[in-house]
Residue frames relative to the residue before (quaternion, step in Angstrom):
aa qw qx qy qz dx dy dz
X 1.0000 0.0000 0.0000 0.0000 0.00 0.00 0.00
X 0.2941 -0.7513 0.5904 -0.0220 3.45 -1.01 0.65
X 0.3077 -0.7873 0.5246 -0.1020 3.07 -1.31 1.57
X 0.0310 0.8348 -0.5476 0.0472 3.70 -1.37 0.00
X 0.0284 0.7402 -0.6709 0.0333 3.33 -0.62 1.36
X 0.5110 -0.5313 0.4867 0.4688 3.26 -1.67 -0.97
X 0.1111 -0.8105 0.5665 -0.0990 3.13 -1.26 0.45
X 0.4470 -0.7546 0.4272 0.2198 3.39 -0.59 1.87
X 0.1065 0.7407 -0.6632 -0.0127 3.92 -0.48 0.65
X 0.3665 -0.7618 0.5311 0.0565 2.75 -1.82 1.15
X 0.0436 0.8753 -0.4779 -0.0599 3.17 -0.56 0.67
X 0.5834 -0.6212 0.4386 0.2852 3.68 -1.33 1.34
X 0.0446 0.8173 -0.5301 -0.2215 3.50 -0.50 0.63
X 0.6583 -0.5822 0.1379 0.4567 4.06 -1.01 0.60
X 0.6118 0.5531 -0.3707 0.4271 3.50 0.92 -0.36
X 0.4984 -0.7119 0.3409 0.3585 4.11 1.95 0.19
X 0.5338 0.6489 -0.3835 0.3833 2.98 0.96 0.51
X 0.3516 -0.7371 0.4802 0.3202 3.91 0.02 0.68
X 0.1861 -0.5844 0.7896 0.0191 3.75 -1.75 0.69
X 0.0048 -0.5876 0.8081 0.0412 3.60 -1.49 0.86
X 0.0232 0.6698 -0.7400 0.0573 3.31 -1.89 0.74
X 0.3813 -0.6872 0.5236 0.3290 3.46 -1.08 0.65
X 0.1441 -0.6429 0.7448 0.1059 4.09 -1.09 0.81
X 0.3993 -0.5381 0.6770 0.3044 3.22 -2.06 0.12
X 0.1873 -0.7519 0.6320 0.0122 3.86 -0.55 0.90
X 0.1700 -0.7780 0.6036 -0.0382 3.49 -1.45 1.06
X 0.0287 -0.8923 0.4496 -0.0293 3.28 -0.75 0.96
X 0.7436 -0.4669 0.3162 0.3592 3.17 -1.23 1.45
X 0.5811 -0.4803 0.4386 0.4892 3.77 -1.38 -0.56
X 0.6341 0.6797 -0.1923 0.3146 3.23 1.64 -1.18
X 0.2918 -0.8008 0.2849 0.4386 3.49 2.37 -0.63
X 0.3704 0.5784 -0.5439 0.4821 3.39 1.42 0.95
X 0.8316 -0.3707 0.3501 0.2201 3.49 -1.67 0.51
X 0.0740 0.7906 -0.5996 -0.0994 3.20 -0.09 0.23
X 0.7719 -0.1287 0.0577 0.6199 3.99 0.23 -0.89
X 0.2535 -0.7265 0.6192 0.1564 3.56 -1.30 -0.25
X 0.4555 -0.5977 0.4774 0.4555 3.83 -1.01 0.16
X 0.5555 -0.5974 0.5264 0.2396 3.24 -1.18 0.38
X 0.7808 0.3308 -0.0818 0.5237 3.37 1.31 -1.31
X 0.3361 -0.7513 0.4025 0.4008 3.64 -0.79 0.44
X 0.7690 -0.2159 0.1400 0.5852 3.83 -1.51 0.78
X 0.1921 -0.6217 0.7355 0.1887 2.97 -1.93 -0.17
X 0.0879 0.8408 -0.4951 -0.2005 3.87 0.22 0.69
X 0.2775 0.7632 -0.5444 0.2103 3.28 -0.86 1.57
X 0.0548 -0.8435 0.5337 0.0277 3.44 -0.59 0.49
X 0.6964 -0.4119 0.4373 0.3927 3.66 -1.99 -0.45
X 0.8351 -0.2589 0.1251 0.4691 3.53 1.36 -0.29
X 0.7079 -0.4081 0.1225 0.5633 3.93 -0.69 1.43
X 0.7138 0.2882 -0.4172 0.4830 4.04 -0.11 -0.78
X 0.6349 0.5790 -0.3922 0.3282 3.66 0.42 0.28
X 0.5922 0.4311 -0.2440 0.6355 2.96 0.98 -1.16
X 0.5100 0.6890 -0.3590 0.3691 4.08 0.43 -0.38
X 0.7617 0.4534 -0.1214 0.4466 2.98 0.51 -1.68
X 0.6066 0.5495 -0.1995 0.5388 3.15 1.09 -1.21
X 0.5945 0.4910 -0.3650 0.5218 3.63 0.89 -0.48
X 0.6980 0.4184 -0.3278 0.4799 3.67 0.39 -1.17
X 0.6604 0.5097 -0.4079 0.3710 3.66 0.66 -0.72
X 0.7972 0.4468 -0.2808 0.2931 3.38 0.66 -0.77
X 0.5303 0.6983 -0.2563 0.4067 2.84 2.01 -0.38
X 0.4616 0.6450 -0.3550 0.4949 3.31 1.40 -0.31
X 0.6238 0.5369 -0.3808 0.4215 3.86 0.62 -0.56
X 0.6841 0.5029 -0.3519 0.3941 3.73 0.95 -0.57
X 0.5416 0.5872 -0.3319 0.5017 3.78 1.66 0.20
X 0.7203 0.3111 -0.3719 0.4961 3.65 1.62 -0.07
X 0.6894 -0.4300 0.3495 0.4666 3.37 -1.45 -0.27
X 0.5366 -0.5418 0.4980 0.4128 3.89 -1.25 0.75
X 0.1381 -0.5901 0.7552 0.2499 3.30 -1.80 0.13
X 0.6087 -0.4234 0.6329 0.2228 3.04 -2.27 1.07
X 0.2220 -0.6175 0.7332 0.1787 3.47 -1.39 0.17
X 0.5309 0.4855 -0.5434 0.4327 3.49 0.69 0.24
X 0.7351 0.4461 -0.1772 0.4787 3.92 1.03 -1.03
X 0.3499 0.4591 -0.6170 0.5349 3.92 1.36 0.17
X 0.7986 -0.2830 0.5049 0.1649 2.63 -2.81 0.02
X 0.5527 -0.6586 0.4033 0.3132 3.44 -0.74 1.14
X 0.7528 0.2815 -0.2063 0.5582 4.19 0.34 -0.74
X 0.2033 -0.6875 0.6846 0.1318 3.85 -0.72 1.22
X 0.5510 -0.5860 0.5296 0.2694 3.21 -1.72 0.19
């Protein structure tokens, strides 16, 4: 079975300067990576307790360690 939270990924940009964005990340059964979004979140919803919830979820990513985007899988979603 397979899973998916958010998760703060960093990413090197060419002028060396670092960019964080939140992605939705998926994982294998094994809890290794499997794909990632390409794009960061979109927070939006059908109406204010939506967009909430969706807030608290994403907030939950700032309690784990960042991921590199140099060290994700090679083909985003």
């Amino acid at each position: 079975m397979t899973y998916w939270n958010h998760r703060v990924v960093k990413e090197s940009m060419s002028n060396g300067d670092d960019w964080y964005t939140v992605r939705e990340v998926f994982y294998n059964d094994n809890d290794t990576i499997h794909v990632y979004m390409k794009e960061a979140v979109d927070i939006s919803g059908e109406n204010i307790e939506d967009l909430r919830e969706y807030c608290e979820w994403i907030l939950k990513c700032f309690d784990k360690p960042v991921l590199n985007e140099e060290d994700l899988p090679e083909n985003p979603f």
